[in-house]
C-alpha positions in Angstrom: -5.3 8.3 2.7 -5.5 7.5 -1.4 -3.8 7.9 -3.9 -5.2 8.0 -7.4 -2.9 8.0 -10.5 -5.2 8.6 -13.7 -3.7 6.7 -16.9 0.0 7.1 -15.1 3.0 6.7 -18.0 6.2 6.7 -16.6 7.2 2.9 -14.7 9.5 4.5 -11.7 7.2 7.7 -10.9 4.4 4.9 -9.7 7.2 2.8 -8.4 8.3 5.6 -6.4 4.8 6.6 -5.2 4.1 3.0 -4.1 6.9 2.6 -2.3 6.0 6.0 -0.6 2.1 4.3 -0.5 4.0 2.1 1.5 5.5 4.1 3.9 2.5 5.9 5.2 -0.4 3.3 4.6 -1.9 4.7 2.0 -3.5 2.8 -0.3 -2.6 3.5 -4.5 -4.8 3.7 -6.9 -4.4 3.2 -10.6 -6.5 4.0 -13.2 -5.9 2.4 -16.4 -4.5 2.8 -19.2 -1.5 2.5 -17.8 1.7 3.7 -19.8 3.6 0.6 -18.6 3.3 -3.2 -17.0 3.1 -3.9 -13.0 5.7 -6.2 -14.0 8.2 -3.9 -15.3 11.5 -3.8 -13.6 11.8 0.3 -13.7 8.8 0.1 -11.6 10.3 -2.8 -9.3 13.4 -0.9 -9.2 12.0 2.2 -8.1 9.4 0.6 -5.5 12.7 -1.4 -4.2 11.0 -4.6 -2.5 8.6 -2.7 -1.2 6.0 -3.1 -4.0 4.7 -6.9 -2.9 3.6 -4.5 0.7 1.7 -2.2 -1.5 -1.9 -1.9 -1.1 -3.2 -0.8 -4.5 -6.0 -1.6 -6.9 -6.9 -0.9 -10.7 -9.3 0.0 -12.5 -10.4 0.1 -16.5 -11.1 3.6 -16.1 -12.4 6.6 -14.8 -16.2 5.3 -14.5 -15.1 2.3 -13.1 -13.2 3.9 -10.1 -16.0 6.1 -9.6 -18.2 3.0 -9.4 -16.4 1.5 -6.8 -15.6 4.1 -5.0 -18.8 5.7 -4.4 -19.7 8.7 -2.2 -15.8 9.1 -2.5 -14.4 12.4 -1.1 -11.7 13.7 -4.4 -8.7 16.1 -4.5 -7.5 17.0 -7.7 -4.3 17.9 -8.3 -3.5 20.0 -11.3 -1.6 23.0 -12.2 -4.5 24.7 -13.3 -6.2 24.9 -10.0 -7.2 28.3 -8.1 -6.5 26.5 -4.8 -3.6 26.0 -3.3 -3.0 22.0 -1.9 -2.1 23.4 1.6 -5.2 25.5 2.0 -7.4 22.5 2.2 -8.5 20.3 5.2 -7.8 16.7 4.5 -9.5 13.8 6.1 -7.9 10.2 6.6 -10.2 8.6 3.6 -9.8 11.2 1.5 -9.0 10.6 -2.1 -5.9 12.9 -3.8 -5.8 12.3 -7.8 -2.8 12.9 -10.2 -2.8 12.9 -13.9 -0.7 11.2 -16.5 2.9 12.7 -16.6 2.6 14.3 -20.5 -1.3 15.7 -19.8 -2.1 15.8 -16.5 -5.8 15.0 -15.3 -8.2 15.7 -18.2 -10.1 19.1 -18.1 -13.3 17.4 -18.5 -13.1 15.7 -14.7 -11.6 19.0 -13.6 -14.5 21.5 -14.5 -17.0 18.8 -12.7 -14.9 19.1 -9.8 -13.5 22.9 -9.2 -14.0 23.3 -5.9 -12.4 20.4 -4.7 -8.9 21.0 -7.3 -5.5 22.0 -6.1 -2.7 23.3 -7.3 1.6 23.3 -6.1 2.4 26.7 -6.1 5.6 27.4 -8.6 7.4 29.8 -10.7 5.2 31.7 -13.7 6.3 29.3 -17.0 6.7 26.0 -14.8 4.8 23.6 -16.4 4.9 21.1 -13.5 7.0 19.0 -10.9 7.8 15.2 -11.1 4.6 13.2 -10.1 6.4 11.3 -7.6 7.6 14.6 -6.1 4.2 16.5 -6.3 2.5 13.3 -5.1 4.9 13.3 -1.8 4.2 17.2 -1.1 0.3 16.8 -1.2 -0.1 13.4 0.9 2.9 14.5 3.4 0.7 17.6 3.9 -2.5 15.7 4.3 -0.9 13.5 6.5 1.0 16.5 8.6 -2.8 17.7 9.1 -4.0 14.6 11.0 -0.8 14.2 13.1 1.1 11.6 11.0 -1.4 9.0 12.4 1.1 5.6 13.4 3.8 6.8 11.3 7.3 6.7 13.7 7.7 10.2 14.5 11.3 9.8 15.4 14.1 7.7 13.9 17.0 5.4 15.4 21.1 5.9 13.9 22.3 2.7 13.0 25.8 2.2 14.1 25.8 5.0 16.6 23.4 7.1 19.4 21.9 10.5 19.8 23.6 12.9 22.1 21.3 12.5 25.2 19.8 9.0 24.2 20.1 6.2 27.1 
């Protein structure tokens, strides 16, 4: 999977996202500009140590992603979608974009793309979730769809044992 963050703003939503980028092998990324530097410590404190394990590229902008990522298959996630994120079928390569945190992904990439943008379902008068938060919803689900491919599907106490385990 990918995650795209167009022009992202706030340090420790992408440092959260990349440490979750980590955790399932996806690969971040960020399209400039971007509201902070990678060497900011919110971001470093929010991606833990994880962040030197992150997979990630940048870009100048829009057109440039779109250059090098040709032929790319794109979900858009915005609030002002029709389609829910959970009625779609994701595929490993796909592509999942966020906007920036104050704006969201600019209308003029959205009306290009309307049939591939999805929405979070929430309350009338909500104007949106965290990005980290809405960014964890949409990959988990994308991931849930292809059967969490290598992720550990069970976990291990540290100090003490299931009931049951050998």
């Amino acid at each position: 999977m990918n995650i795209v963050l167009h022009e992202p703003e706030i340090p420790a939503n992408t440092g959260n996202i990349g440490r979750s980028c980590v955790a399932t092998g996806t690969k971040l990324h960020l399209i400039e500009p971007l509201g902070f530097r990678l060497t900011e410590n919110a971001l470093k404190r929010a991606g833990m140590d994880y962040w030197p394990q992150l997979d990630y590229a940048r870009y100048i902008n829009y057109a440039d992603f779109l250059e090098k990522n040709p032929g790319a298959r794109i979900f858009f996630a915005t609030t002002k979608a029709r389609q829910r994120y959970s009625d779609v079928e994701y595929r490993p390569d796909d592509f999942i974009m966020f906007g920036k945190e104050s704006a969201g992904i600019p209308e003029e990439i959205l009306v290009e793309h309307e049939e591939h943008c999805i929405r979070i379902p929430m309350l009338p008068g909500t104007r949106s979730l965290n990005l980290s938060n809405a960014v964890n919803i949409v990959l988990f689900e994308a991931l849930r769809q292809q059967g969490f491919p290598g992720l550990e599907s069970e976990g291990e106490l540290h100090r003490l044992q299931w009931k049951g385990a050998e």
